[in-house]
PyMOL commands that place a pseudoatom at each C-alpha (Angstrom):
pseudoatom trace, name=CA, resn=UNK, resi=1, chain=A, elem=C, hetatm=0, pos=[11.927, -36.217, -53.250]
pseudoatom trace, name=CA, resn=UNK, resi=2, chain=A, elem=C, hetatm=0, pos=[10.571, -36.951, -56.406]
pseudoatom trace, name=CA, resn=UNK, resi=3, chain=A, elem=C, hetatm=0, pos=[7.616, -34.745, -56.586]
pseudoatom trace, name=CA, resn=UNK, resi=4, chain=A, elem=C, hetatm=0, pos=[5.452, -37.051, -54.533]
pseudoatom trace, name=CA, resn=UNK, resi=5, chain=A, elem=C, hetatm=0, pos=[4.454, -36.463, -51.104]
pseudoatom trace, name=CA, resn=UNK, resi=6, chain=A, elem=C, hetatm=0, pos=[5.714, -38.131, -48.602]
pseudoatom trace, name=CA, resn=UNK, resi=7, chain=A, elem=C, hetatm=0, pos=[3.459, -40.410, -46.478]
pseudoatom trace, name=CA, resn=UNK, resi=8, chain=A, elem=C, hetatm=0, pos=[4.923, -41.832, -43.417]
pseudoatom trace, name=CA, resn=UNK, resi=9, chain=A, elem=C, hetatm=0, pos=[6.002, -39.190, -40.472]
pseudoatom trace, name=CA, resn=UNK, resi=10, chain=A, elem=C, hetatm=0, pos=[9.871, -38.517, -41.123]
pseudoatom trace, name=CA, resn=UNK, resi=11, chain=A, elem=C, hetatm=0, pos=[12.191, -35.569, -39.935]
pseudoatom trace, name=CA, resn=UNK, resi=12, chain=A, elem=C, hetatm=0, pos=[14.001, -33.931, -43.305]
pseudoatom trace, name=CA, resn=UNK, resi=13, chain=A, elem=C, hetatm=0, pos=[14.548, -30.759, -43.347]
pseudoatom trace, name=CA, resn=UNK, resi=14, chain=A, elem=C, hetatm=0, pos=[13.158, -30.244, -46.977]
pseudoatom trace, name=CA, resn=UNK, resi=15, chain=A, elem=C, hetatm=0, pos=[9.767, -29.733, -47.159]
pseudoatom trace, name=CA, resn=UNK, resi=16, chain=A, elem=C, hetatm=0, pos=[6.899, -27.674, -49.058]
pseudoatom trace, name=CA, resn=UNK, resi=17, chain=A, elem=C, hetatm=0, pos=[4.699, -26.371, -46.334]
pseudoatom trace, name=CA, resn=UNK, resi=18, chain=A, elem=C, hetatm=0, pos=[0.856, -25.078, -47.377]
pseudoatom trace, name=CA, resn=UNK, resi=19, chain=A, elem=C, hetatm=0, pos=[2.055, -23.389, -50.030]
pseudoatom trace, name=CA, resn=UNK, resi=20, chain=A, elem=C, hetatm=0, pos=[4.729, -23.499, -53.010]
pseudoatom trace, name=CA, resn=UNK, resi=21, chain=A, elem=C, hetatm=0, pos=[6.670, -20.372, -51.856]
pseudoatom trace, name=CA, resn=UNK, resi=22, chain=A, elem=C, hetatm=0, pos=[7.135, -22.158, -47.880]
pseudoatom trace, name=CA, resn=UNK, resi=23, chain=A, elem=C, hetatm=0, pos=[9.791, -24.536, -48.505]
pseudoatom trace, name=CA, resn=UNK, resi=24, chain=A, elem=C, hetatm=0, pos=[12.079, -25.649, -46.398]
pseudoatom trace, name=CA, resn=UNK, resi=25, chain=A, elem=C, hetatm=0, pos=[16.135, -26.718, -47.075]
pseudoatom trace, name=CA, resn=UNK, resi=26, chain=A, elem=C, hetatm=0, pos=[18.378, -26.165, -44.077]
pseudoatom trace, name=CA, resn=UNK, resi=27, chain=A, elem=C, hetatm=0, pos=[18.030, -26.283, -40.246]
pseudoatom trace, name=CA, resn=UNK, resi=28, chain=A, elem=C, hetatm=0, pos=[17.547, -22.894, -39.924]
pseudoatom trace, name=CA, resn=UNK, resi=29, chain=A, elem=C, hetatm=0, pos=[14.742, -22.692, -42.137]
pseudoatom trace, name=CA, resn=UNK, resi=30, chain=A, elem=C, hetatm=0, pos=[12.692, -25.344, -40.368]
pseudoatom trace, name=CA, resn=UNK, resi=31, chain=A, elem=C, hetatm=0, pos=[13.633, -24.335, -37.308]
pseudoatom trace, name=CA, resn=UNK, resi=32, chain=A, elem=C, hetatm=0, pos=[11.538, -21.037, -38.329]
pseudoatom trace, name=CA, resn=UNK, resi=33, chain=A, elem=C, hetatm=0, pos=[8.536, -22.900, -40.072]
pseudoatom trace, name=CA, resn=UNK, resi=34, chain=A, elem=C, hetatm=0, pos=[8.608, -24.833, -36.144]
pseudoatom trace, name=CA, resn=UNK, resi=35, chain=A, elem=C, hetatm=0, pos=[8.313, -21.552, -34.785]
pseudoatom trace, name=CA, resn=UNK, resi=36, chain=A, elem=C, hetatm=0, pos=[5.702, -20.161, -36.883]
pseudoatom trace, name=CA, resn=UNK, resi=37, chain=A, elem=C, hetatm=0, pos=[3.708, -23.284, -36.629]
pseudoatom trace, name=CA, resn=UNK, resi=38, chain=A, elem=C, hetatm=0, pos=[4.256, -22.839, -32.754]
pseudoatom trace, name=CA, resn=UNK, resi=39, chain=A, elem=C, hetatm=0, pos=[2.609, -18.958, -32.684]
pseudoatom trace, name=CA, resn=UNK, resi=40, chain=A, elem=C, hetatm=0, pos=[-0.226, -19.937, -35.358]
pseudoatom trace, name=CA, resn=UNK, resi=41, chain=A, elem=C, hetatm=0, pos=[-1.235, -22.755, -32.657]
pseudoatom trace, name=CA, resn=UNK, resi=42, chain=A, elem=C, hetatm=0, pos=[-0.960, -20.310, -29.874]
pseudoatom trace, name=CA, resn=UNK, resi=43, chain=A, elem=C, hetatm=0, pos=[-3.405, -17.872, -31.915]
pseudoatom trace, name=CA, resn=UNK, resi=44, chain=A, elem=C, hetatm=0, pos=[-5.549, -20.417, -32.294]
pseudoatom trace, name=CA, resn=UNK, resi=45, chain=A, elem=C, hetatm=0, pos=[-5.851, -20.973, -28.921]
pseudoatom trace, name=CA, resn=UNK, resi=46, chain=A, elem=C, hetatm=0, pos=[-6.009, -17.316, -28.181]
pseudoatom trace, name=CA, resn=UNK, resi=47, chain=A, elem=C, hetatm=0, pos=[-8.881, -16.994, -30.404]
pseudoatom trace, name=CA, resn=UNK, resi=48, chain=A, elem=C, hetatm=0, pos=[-10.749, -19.897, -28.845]
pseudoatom trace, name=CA, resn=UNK, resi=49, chain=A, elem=C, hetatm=0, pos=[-10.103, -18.393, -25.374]
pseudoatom trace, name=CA, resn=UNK, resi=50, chain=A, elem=C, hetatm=0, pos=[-11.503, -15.109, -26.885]
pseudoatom trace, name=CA, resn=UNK, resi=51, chain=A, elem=C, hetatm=0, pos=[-14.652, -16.931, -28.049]
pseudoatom trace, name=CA, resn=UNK, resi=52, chain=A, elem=C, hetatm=0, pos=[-14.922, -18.111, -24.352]
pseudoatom trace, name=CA, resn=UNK, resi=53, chain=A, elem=C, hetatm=0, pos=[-14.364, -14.656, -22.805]
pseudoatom trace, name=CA, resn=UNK, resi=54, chain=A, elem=C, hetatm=0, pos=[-16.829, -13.672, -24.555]
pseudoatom trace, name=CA, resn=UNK, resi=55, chain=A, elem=C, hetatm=0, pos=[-19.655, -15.773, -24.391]
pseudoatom trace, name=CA, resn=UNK, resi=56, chain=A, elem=C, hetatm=0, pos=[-18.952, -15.997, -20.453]
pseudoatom trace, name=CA, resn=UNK, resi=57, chain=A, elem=C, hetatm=0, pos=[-19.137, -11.861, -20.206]
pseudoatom trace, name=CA, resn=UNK, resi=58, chain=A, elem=C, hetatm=0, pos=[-22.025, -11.879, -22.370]
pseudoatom trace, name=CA, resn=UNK, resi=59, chain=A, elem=C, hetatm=0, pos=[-24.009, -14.964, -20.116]
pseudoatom trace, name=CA, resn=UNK, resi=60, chain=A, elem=C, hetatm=0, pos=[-23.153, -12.422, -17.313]
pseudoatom trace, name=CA, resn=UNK, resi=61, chain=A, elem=C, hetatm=0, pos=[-24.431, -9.423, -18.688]
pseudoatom trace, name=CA, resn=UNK, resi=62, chain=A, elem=C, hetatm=0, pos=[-28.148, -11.460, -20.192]
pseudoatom trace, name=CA, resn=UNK, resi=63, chain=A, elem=C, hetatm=0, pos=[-27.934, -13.105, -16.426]
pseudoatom trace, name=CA, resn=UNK, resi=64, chain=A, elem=C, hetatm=0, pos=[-27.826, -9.510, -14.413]
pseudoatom trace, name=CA, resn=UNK, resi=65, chain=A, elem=C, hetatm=0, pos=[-30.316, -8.258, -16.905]
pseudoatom trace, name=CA, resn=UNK, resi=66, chain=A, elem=C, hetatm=0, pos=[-33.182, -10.707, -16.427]
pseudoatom trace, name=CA, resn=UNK, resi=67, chain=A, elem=C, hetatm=0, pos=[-33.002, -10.278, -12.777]
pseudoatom trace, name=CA, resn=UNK, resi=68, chain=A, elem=C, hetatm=0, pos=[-32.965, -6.602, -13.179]
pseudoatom trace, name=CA, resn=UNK, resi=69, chain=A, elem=C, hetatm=0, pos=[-36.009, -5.944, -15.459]
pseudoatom trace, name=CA, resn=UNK, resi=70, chain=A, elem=C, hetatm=0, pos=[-39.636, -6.448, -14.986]
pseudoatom trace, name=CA, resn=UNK, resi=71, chain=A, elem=C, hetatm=0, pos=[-41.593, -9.191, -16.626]
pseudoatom trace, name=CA, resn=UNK, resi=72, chain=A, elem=C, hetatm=0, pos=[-44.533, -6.680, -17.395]
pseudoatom trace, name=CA, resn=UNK, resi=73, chain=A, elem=C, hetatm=0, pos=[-41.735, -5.193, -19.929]
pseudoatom trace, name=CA, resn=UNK, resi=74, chain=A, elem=C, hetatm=0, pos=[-39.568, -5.727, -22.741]
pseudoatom trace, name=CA, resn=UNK, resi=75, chain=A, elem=C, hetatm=0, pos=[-35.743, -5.288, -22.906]
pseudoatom trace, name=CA, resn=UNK, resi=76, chain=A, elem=C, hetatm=0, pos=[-36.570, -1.691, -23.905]
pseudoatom trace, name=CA, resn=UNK, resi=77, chain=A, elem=C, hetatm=0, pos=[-38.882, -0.616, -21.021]
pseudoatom trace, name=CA, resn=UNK, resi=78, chain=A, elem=C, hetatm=0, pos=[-41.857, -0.524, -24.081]
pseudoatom trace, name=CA, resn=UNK, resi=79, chain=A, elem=C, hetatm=0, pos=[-45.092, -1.273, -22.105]
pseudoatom trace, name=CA, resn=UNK, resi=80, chain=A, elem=C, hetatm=0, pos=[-46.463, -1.765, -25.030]
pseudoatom trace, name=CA, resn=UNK, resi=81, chain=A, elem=C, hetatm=0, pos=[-48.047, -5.215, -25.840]
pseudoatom trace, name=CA, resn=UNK, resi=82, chain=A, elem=C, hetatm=0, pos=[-45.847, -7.047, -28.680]
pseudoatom trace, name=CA, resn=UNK, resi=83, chain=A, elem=C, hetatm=0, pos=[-49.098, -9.332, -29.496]
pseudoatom trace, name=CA, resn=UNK, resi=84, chain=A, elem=C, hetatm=0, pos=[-50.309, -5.874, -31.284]
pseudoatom trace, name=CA, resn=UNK, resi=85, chain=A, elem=C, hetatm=0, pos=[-47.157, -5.837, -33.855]
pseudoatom trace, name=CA, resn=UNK, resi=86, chain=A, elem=C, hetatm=0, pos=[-48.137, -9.159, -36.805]
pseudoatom trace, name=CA, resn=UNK, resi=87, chain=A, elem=C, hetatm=0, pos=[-44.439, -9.153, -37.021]
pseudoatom trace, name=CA, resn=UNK, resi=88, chain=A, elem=C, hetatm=0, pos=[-42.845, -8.683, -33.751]
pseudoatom trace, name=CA, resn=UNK, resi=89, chain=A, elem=C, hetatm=0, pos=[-41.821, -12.070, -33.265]
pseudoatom trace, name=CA, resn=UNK, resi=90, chain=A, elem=C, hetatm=0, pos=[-39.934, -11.983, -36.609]
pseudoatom trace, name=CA, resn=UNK, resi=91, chain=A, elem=C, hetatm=0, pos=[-38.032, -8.818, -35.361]
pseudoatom trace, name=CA, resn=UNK, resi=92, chain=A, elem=C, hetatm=0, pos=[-37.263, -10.801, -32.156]
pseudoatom trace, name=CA, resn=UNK, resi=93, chain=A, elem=C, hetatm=0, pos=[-35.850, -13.551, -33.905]
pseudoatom trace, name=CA, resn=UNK, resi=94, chain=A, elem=C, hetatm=0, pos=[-34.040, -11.446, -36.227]
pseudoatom trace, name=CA, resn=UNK, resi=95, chain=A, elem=C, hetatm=0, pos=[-32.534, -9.289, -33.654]
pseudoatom trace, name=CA, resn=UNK, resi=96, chain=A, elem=C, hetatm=0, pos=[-31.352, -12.321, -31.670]
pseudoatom trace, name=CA, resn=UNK, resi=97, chain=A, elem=C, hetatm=0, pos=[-30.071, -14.210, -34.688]
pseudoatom trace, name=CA, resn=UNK, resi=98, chain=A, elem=C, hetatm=0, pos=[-28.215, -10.798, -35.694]
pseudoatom trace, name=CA, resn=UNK, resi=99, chain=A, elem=C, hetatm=0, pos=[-27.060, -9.452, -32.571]
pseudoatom trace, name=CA, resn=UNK, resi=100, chain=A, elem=C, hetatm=0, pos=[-23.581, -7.757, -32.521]
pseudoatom trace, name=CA, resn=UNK, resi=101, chain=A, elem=C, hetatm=0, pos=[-22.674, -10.778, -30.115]
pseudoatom trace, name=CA, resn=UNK, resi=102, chain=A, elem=C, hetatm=0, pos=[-23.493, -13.103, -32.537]
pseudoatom trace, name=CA, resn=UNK, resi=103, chain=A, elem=C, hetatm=0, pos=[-22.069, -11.685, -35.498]
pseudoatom trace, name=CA, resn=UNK, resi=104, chain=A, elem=C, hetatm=0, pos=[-18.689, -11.387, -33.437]
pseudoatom trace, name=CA, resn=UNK, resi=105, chain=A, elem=C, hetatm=0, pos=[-18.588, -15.014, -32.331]
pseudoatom trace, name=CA, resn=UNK, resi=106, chain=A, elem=C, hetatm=0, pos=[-19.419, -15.960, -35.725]
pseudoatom trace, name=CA, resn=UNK, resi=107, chain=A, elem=C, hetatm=0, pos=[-16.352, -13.663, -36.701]
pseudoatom trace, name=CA, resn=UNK, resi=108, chain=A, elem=C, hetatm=0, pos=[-14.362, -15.653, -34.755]
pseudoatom trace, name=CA, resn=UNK, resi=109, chain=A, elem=C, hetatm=0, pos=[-15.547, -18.810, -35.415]
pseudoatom trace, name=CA, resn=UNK, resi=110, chain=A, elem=C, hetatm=0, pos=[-14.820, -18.156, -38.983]
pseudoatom trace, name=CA, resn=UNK, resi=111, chain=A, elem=C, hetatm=0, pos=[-10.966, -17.344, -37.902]
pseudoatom trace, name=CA, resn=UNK, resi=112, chain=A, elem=C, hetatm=0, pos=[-10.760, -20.231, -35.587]
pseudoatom trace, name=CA, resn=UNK, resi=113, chain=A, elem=C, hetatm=0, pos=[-11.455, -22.444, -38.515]
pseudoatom trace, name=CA, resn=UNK, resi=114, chain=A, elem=C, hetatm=0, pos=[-9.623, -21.309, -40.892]
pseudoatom trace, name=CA, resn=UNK, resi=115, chain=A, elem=C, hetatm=0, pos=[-6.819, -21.579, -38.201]
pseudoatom trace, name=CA, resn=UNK, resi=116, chain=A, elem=C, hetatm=0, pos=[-7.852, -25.397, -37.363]
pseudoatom trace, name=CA, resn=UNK, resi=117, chain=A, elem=C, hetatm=0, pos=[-7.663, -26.164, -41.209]
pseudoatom trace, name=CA, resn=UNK, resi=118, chain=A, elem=C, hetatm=0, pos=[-4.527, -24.874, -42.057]
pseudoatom trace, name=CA, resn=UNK, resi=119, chain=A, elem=C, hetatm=0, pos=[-2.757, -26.662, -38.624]
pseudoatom trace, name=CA, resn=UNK, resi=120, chain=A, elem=C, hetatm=0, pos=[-4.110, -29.428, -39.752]
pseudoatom trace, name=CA, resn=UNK, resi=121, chain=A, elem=C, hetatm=0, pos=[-2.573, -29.726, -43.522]
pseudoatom trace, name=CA, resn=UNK, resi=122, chain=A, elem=C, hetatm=0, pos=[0.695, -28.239, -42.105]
pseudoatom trace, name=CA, resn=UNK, resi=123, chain=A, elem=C, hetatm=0, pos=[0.138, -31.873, -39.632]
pseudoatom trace, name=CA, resn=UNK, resi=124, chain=A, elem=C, hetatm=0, pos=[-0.379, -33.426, -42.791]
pseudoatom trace, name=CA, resn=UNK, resi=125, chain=A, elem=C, hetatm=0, pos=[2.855, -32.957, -44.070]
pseudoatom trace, name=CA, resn=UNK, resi=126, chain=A, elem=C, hetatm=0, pos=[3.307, -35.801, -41.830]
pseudoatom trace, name=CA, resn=UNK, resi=127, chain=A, elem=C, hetatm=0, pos=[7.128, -34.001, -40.676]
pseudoatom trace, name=CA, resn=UNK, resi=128, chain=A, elem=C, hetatm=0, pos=[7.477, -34.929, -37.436]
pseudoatom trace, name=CA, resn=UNK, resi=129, chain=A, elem=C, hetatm=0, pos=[8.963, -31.928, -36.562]
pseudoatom trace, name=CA, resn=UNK, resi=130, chain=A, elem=C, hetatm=0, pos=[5.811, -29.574, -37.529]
pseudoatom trace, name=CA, resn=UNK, resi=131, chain=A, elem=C, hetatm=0, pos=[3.757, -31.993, -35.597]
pseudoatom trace, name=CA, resn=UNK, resi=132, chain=A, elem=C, hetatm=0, pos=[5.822, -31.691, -32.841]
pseudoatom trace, name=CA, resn=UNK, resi=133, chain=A, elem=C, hetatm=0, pos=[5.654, -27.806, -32.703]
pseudoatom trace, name=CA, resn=UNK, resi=134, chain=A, elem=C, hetatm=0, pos=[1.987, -28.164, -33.205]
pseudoatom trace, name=CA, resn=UNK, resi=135, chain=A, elem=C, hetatm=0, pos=[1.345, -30.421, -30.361]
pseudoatom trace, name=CA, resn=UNK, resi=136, chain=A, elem=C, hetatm=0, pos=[3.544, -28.361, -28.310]
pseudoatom trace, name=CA, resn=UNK, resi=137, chain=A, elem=C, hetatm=0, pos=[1.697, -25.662, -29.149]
pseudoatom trace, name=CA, resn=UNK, resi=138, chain=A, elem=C, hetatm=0, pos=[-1.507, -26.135, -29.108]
pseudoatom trace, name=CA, resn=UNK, resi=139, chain=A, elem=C, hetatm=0, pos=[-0.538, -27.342, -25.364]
pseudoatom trace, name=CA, resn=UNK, resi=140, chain=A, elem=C, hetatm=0, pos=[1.231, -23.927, -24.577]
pseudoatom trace, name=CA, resn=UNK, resi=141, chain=A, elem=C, hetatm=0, pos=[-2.082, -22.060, -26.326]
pseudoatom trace, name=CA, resn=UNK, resi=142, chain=A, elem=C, hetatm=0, pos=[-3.992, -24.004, -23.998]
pseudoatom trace, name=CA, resn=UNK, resi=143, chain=A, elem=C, hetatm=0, pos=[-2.130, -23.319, -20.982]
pseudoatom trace, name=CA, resn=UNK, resi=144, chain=A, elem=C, hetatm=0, pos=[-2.357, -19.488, -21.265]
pseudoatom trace, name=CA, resn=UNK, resi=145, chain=A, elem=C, hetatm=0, pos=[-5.605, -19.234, -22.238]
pseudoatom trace, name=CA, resn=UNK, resi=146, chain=A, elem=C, hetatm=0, pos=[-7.825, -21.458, -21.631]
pseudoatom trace, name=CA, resn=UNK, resi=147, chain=A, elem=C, hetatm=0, pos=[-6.734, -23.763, -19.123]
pseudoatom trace, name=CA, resn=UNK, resi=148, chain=A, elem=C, hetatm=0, pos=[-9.387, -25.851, -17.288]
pseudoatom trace, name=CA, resn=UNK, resi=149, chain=A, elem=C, hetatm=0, pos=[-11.492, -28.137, -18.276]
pseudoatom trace, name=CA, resn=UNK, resi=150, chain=A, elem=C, hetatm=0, pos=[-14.178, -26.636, -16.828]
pseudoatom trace, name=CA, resn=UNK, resi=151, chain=A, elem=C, hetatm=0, pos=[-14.382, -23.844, -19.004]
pseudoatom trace, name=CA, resn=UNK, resi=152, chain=A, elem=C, hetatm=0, pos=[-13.723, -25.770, -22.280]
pseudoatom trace, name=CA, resn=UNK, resi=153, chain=A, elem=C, hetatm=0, pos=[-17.535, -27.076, -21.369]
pseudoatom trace, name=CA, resn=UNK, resi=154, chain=A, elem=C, hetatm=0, pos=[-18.706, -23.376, -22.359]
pseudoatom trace, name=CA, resn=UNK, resi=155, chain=A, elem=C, hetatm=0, pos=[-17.024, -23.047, -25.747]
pseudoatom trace, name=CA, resn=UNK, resi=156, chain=A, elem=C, hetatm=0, pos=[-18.140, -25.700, -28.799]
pseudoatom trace, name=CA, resn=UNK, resi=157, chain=A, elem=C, hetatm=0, pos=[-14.693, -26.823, -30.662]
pseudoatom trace, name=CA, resn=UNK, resi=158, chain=A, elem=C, hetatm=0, pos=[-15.017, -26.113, -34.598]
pseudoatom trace, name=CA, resn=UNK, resi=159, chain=A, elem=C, hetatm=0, pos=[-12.889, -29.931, -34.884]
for i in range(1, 159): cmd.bond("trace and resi %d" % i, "trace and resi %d" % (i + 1))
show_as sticks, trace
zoom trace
């Protein structure tokens, strides 16, 4: 190489992955960027799968509690009528906007990303064998944890 990237897909073992310090030279060495490409695709999927254990234990839990509490009062038992507080429907909305649900899905929304972004520069590379050992897996990562399709329909995709 001549300092310039290549841009068609091609299979050399030399490569500069992400960063200046991940370079490839010999089988072995891509053979072991494969492999970590491989697990950072499986976390990826493990943290999506996460996201969707979650939000499916947490529609449970808001489900079971709506049946089980009385309309004449709040989530606190408070008979007390909210129309007397000016700013009780601020607190509402701020206390669903920062619920510790929220800020955890956010959490890992954040991670997810940052995942998604960095499989897809390492796919930019345009080695065929890092795309390989993405596709494969982000296909084993999906197989573990997520799945079926049916699910998926619970969980919003950051890409």
């Amino acid at each position: 190489m001549t300092g310039m990237m290549d841009m068609v897909v091609h299979f050399s073992e030399r490569e500069i992955i992400l960063f200046s310090f991940w370079k490839t030279g010999t089988l072995s060495g891509m053979a072991v960027s494969m492999l970590i490409t491989f697990l950072l695709c499986i976390l990826y999927e493990a943290v999506k799968g996460f996201r969707l254990f979650l939000a499916y234990c947490h529609l449970k839990e808001s489900r079971a509690s709506n049946r089980s509490s009385s309309p004449l009062t709040d989530s606190r038992g408070d008979l007390a009528s909210q129309d007397s507080l000016p700013f009780a429907p601020i607190l509402q909305i701020a206390g669903r906007v920062f619920s510790g649900f929220r800020l955890v899905q956010a959490a890992l929304f954040g991670v997810q990303s940052l995942l998604a972004y960095v499989l897809m520069l390492i796919v930019m590379t345009f080695n065929g064998n890092l795309i390989l050992s993405v596709v494969l897996g982000e296909s084993v990562g999906y197989l573990l944890f997520t799945g079926t399709p049916f699910l998926d329909a619970y969980v919003l995709d950051c890409c």
